[in-house]
Z-matrix of the N, CA and C atoms (Angstrom, degrees):
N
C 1 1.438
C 2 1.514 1 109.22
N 3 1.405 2 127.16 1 108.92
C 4 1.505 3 125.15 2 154.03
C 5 1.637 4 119.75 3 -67.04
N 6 1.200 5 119.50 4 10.45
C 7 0.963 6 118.27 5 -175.00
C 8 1.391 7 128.22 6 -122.38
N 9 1.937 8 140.07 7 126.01
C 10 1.494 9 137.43 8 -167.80
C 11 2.046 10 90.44 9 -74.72
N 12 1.624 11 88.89 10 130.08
C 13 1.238 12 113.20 11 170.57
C 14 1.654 13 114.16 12 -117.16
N 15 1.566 14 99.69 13 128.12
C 16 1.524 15 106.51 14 164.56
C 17 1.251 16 129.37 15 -58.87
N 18 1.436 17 146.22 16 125.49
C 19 1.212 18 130.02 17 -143.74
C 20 1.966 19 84.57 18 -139.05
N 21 1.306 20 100.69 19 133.18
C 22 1.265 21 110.38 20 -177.64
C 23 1.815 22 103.99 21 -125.77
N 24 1.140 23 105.50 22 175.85
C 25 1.401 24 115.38 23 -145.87
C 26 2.038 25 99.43 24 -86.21
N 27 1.432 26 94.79 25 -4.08
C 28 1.700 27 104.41 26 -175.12
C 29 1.553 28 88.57 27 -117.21
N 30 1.203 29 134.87 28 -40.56
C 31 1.401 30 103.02 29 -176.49
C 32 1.921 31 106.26 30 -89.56
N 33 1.479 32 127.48 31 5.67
C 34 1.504 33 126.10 32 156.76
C 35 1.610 34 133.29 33 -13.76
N 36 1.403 35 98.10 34 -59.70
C 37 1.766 36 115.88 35 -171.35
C 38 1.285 37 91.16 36 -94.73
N 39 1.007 38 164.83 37 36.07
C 40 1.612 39 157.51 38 141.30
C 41 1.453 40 100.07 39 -108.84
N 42 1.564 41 123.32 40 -45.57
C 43 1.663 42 98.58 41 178.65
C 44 1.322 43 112.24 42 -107.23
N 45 1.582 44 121.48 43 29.30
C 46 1.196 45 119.82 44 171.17
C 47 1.973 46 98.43 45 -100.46
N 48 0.972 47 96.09 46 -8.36
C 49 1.597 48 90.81 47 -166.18
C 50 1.594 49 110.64 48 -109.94
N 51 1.478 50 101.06 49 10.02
C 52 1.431 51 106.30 50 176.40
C 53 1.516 52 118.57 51 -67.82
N 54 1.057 53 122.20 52 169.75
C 55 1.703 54 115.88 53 164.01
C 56 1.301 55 138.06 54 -94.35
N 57 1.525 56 85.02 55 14.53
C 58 1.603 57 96.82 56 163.80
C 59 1.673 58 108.13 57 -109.43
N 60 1.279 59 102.39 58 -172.42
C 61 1.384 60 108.70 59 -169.17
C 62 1.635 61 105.77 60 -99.87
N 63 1.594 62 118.03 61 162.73
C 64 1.232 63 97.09 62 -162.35
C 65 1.925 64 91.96 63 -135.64
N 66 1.034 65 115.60 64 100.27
C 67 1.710 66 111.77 65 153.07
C 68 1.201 67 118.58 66 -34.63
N 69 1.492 68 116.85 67 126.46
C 70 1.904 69 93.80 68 164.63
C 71 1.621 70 82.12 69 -142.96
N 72 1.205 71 118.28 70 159.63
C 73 1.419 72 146.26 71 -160.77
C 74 1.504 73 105.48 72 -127.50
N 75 1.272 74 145.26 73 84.97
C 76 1.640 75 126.75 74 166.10
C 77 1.323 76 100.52 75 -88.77
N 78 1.587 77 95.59 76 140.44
C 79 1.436 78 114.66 77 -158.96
C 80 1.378 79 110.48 78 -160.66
N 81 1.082 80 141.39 79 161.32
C 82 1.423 81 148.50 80 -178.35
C 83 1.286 82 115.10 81 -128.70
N 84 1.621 83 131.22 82 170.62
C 85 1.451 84 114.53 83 -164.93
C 86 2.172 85 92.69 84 -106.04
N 87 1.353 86 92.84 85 -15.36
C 88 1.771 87 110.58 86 178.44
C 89 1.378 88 118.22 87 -63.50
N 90 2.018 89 117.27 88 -32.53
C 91 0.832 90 114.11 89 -168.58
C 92 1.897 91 129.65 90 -111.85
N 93 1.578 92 121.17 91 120.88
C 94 1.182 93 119.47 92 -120.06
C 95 1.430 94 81.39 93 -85.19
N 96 1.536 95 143.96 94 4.45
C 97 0.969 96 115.68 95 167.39
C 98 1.407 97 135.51 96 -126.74
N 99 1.693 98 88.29 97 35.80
C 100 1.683 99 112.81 98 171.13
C 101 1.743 100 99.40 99 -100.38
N 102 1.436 101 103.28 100 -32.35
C 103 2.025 102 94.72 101 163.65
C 104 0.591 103 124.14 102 -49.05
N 105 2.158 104 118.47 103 -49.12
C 106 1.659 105 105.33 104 -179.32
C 107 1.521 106 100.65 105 -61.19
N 108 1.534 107 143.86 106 -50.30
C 109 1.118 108 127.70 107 -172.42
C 110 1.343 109 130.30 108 -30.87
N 111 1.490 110 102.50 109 -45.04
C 112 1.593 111 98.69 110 -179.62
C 113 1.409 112 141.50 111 -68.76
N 114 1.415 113 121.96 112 -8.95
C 115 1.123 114 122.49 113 -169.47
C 116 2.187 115 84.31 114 -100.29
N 117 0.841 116 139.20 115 -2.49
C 118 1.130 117 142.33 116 -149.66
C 119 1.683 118 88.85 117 -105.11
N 120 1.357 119 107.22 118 -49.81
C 121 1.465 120 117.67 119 -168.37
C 122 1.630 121 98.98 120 -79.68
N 123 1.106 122 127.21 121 -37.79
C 124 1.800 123 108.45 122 163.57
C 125 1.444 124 123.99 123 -59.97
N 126 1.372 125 110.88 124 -2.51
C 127 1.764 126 119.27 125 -172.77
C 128 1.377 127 88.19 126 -108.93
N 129 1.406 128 137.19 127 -5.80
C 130 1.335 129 122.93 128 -178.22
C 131 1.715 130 104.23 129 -92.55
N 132 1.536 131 92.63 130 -39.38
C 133 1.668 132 108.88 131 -164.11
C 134 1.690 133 100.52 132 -73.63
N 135 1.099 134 103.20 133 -19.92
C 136 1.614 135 109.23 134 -171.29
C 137 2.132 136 112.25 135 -98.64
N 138 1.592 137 92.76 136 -4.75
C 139 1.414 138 102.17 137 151.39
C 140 1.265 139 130.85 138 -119.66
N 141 1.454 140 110.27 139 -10.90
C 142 1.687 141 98.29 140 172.45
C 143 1.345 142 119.33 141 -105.83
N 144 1.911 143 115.27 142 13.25
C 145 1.574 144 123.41 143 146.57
C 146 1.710 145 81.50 144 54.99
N 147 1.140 146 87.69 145 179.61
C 148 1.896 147 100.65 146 -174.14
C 149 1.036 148 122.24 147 -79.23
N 150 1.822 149 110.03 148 49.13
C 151 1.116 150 104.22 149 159.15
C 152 1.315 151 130.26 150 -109.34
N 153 1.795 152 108.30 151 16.85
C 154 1.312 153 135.59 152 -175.22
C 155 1.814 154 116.28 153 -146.98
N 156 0.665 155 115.07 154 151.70
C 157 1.208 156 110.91 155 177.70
C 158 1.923 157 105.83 156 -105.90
N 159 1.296 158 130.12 157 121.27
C 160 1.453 159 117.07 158 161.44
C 161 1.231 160 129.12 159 -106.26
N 162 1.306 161 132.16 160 122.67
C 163 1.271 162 135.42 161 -157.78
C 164 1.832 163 109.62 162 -128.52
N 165 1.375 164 109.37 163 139.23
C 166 1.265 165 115.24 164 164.34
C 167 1.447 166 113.34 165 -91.52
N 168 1.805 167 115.51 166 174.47
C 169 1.060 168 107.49 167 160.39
C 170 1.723 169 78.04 168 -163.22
N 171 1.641 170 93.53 169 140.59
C 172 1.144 171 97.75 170 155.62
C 173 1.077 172 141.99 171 -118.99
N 174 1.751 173 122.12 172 129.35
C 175 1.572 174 117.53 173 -154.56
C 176 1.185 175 127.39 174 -57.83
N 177 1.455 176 131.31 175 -27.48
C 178 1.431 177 144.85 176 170.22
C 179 1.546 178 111.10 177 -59.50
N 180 1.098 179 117.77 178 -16.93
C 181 1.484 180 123.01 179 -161.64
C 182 1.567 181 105.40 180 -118.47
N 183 1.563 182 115.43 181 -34.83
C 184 1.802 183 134.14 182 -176.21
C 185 1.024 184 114.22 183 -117.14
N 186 1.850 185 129.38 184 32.47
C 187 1.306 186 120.83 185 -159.11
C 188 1.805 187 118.82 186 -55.51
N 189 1.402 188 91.88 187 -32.77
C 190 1.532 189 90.04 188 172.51
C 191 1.481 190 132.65 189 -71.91
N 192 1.199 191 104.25 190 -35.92
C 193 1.911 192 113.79 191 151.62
C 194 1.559 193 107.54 192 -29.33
N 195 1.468 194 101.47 193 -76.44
C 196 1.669 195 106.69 194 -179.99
C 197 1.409 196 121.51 195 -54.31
N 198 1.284 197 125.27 196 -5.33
C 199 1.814 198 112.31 197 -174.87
C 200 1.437 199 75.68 198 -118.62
N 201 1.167 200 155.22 199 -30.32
C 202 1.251 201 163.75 200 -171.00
C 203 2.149 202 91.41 201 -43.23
N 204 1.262 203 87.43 202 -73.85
C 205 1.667 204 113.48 203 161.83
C 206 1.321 205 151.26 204 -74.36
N 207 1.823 206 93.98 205 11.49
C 208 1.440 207 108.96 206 153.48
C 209 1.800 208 96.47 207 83.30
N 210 1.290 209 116.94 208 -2.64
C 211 1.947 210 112.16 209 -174.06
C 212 1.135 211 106.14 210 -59.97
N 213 1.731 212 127.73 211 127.26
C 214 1.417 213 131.28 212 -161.42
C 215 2.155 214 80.83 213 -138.08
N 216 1.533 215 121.44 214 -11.63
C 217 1.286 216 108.07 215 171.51
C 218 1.333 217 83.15 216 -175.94
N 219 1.675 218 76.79 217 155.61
C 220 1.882 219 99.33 218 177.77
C 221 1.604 220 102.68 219 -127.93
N 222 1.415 221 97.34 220 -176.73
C 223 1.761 222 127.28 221 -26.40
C 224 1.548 223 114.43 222 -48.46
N 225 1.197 224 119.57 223 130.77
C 226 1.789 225 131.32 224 176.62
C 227 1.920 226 94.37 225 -106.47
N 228 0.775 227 129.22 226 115.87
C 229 1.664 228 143.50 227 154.89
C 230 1.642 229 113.08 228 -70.26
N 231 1.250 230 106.99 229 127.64
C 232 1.652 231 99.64 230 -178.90
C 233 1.592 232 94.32 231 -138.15
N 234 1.389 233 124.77 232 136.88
C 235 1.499 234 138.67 233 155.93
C 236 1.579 235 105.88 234 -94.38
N 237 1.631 236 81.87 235 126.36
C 238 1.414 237 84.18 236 160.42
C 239 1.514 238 125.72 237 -135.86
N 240 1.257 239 129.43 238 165.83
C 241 1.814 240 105.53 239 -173.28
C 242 2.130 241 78.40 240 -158.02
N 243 1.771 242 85.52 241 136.17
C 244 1.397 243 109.13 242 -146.96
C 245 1.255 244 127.98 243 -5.30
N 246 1.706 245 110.60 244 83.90
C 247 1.166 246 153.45 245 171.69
C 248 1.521 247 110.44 246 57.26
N 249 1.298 248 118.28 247 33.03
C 250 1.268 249 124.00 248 154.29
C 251 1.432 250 116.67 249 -108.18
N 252 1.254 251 114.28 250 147.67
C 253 1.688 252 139.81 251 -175.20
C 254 1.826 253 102.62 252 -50.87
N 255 0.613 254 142.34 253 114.68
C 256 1.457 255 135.36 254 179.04
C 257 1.754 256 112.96 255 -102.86
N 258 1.329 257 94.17 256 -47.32
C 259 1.446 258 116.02 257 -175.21
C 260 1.919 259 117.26 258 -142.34
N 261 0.957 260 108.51 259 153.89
C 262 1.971 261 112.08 260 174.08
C 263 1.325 262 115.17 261 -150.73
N 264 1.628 263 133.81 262 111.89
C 265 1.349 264 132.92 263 -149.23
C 266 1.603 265 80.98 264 -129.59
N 267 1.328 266 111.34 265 143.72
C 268 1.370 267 126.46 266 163.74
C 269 1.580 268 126.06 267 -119.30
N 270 1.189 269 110.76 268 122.24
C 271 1.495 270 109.97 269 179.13
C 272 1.754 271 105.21 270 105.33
N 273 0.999 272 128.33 271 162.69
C 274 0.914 273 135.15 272 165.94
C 275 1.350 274 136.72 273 -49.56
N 276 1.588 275 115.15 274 90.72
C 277 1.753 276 126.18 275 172.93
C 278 1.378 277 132.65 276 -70.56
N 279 1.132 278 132.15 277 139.51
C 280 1.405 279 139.27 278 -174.91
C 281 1.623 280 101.80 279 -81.70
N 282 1.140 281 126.07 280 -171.98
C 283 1.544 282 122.41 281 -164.29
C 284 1.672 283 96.89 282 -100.78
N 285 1.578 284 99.38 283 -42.23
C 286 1.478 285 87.09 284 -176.39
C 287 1.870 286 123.32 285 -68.76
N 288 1.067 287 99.07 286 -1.39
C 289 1.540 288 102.79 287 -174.53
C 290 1.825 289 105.33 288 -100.45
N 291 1.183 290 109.45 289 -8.00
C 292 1.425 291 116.92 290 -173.44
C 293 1.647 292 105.51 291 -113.28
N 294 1.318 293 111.89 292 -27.31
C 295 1.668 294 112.26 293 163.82
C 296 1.397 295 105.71 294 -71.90
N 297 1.406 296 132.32 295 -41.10
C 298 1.489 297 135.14 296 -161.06
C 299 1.732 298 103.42 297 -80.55
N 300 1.331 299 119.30 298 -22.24
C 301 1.145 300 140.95 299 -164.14
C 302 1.914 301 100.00 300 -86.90
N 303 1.499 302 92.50 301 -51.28
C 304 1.952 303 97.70 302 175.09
C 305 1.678 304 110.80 303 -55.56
N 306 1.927 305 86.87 304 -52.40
C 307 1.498 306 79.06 305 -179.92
C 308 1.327 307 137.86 306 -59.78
N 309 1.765 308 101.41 307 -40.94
C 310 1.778 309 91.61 308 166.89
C 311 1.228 310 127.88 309 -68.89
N 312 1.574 311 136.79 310 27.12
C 313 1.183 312 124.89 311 -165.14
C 314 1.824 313 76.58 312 -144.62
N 315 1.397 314 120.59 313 31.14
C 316 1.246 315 106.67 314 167.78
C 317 1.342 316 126.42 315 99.34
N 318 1.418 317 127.49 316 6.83
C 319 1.344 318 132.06 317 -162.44
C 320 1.942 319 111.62 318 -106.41
């Protein structure tokens, strides 16, 4: 997938259980520094081609996703590779630290 996908709390267990690895972003539309995130996370999705999956979620909308995953502030970044935690970045990431991040966890 080159492409950031919204990830809701019913489609979760189908792309958490894929065999690829899965970006997810919790983020809010309130908070100004999950915006800068986003344009950052289409430059990620648009370099790691399908060899990752990147997904948003937003906490106002998936609250249980987010306590699901321990999010106490956003944006929190979590890797996961078949539905285990691999990695958890807080605050706002640059692309190269979030591509280097896929790759060591297998991407």
């Amino acid at each position: 997938m080159s492409q950031v996908i919204h990830l809701t709390t019913g489609a979760f267990e189908k792309v958490a259980t894929l065999g690829q690895l899965v970006l997810i972003d919790f983020w809010a539309p309130w908070c100004g520094p999950c915006r800068m995130q986003g344009p950052i996370l289409d430059e990620v999705a648009k370099a790691s081609g399908d060899k990752a999956v990147i997904a948003k979620v937003n906490v106002d909308e998936e609250p249980q996703l987010a306590s699901q995953f321990g999010v106490q502030s956003i944006p929190t970044l979590v890797i996961l590779k078949a539905g285990q935690i691999q990695q958890r970045l807080v605050g706002v990431q640059q692309a190269q630290v979030l591509i280097a991040a896929l790759q060591k966890a297998g991407a």
